[in-house]
C-alpha positions in Angstrom: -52.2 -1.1 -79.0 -52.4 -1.9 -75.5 -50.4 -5.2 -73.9 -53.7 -6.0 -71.8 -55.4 -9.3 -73.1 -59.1 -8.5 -74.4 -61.7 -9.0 -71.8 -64.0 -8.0 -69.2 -62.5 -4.8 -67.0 -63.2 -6.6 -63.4 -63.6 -3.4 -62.2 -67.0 -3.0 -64.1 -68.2 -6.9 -62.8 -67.5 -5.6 -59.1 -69.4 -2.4 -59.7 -72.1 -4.1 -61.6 -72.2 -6.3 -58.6 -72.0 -3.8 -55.8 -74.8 -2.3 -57.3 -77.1 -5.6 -57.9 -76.3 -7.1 -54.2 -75.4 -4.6 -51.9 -72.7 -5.6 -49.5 -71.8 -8.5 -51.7 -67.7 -8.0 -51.3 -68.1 -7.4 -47.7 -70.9 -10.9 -47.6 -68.5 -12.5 -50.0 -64.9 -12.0 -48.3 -66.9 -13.2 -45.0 -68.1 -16.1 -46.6 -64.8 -17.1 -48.0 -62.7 -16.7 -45.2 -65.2 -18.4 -43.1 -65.1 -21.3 -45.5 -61.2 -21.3 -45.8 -60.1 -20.3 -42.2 -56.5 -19.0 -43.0 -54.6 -18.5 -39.1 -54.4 -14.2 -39.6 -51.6 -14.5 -37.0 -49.2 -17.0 -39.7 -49.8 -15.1 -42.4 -47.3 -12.2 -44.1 -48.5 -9.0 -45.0 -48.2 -10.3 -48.5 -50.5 -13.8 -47.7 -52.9 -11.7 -46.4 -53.4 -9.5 -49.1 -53.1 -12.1 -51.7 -55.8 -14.0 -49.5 -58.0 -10.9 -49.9 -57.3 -11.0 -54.0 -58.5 -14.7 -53.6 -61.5 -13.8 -52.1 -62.5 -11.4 -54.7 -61.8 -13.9 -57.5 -63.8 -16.5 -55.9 -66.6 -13.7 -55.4 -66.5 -13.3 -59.3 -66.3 -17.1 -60.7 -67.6 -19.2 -58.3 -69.6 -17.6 -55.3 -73.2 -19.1 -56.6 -75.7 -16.3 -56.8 -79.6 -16.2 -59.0 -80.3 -18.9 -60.1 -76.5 -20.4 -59.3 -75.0 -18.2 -62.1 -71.6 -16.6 -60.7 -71.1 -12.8 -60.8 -69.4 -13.0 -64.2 -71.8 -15.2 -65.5 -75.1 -12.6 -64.4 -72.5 -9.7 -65.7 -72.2 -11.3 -69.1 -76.2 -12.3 -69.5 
């Protein structure tokens, strides 16, 4: 039995998405750094890669898209 927790394989909500909107990771990172501003030349490595996992989360919960369903939300329907 595998130690993962039963879900959705992100992986296949990113494709799905990729596919529906193309350029939406590209669209979406742009739009959330925009929004949050982070100074690039403060952060670590490490803060700047965690700021690009950020960015991909908020893509999949709570960037608005049809209808303002989120990316998870037009996956599951």
């Amino acid at each position: 039995m595998s130690s993962q927790a039963p879900g959705v394989e992100f992986s296949r909500v990113i494709s799905f998405l990729k596919r529906r909107y193309p350029g939406f990771a590209e669209t979406a990172y742009q739009e959330f750094i925009a929004h949050v501003e982070p100074d690039f030349d403060e952060l670590s490595y490490e803060h700047a890669e965690r700021l690009h996992e950020l960015a991909l989360e908020w893509a999949i919960f709570d960037k608005p898209l049809e209808g303002g369903l989120s990316g998870i939300e037009l996956y599951c329907v």
